[in-house]
N, C-alpha and C positions, 0 to 999 in steps of 0.2 A: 494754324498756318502762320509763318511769317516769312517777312524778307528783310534780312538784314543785311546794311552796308559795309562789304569788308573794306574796301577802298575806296578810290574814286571811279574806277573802273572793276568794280567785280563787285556784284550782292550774290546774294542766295536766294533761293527756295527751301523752305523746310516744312515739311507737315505732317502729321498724324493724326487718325479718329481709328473711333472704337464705333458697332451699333453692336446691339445682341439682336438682331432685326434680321440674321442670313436666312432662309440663303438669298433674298434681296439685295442686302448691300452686304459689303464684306465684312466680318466681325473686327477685322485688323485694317488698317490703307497707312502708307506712308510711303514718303516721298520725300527725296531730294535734290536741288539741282544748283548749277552755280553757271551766272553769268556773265561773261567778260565782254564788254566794250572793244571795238577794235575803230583805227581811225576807220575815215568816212564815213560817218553815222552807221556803222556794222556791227552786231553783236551776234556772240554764240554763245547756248546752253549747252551743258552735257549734264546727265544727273540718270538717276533712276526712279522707279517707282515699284511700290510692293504692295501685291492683298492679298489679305486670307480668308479664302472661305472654307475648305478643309483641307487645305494645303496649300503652299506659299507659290505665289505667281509675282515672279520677277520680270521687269520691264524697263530695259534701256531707255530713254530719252536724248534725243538728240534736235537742235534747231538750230537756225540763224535767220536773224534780222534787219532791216534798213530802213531807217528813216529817213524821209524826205518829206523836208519839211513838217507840215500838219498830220502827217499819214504814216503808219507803221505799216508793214509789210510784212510777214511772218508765215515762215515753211518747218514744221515740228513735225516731229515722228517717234514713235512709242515702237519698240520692238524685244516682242519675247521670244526665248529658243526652250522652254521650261514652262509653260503653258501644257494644257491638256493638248493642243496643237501650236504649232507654230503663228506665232500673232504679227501681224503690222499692220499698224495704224499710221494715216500720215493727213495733214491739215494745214489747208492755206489759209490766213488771217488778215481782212485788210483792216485797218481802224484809222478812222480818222479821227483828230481829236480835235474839240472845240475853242474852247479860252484858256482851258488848262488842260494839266494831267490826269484828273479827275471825270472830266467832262467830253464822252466819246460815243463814237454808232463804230458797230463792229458787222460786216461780213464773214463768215467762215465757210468754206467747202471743208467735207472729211470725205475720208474709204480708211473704214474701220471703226474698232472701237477702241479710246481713249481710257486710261484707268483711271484718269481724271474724270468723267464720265457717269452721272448716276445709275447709267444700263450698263456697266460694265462686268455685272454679274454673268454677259454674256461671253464675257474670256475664257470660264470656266467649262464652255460645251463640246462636246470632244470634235468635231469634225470644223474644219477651218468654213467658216460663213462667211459670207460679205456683208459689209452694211456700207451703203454714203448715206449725206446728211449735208444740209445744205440750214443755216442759220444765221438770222439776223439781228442785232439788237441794238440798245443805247443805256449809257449810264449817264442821268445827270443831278447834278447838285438841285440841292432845293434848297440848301442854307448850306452854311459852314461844314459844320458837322452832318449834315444828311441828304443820303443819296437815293436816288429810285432809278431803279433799274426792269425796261421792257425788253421781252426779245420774244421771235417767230421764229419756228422754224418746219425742217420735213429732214425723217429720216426712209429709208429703205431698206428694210434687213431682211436677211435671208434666215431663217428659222430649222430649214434641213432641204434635203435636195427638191430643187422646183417650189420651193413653198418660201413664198414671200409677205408682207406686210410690211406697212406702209402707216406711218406714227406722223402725226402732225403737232405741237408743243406750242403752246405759248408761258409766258414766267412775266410774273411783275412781282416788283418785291419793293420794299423799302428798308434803307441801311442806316444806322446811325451811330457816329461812333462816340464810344465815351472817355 
């Protein structure tokens, strides 16, 4: 994955992986998206996203965000018409950031599933499910170069008619860059 700076006002998104690991994760993922600054701390993406688990599942992306102050605010939405069914996903993000750009606690609400998403194997089942999901976390520096990152959360998915289950997650990791 990267983000590169086209100007002063527009970077990117770019990414691609491989697993041989389906039908859990998708054997192909990639993605791209580009985003423009607008005055009053306003920005908007548009880009798409691709995976293949035995045939290719395309997905719009679209967002816009504001910052104020210390706190970003972000409303995203993932939307496919080429899906085993029709897909949308949409996701509020608040994040507050601490001393810098590196250093933040993030809230998320969803309804849906994101392809961004390690469960996103679940795009591919033919009848449209719900899932929400409700997740909290933080990334912070432990020195220069290295970060740790905690987060909690709960999802709701629907599995087929009237049959639900209910997923609780937590993630800690450590990052270091070289």
């Amino acid at each position: 994955e990267a983000y590169p700076l086209l100007s002063k006002k527009v970077y990117a998104y770019a990414g691609i992986g491989y697993s041989g690991q389906m039908p859990v994760f998708p054997k192909w993922r990639s993605g791209a998206s580009l985003f423009v600054s607008l005055p009053k701390a306003w920005e908007v993406e548009g880009g798409f996203r691709q995976l293949y688990f035995d045939k290719n599942i395309w997905m719009g992306t679209a967002g816009v965000s504001k910052y104020a102050g210390s706190w970003l605010l972000n409303f995203r939405s993932f939307i496919s018409l080429d899906a085993p069914v029709a897909n949308q996903a949409y996701f509020f993000t608040i994040r507050n950031y601490f001393n810098n750009e590196k250093d933040y606690g993030w809230l998320q609400l969803g309804s849906g599933i994101s392809p961004d998403e390690a469960r996103n194997v679940q795009l591919t089942a033919k009848n449209n499910l719900s899932s929400r999901s409700i997740n909290a976390g933080s990334k912070l520096s432990l020195s220069k170069r290295t970060q740790m990152l905690l987060s909690l959360g709960y999802w709701r998915n629907e599995y087929g008619q009237d049959i639900y289950g209910n997923q609780f997650f937590g993630a800690a990791g450590i990052s270091h860059l070289f």
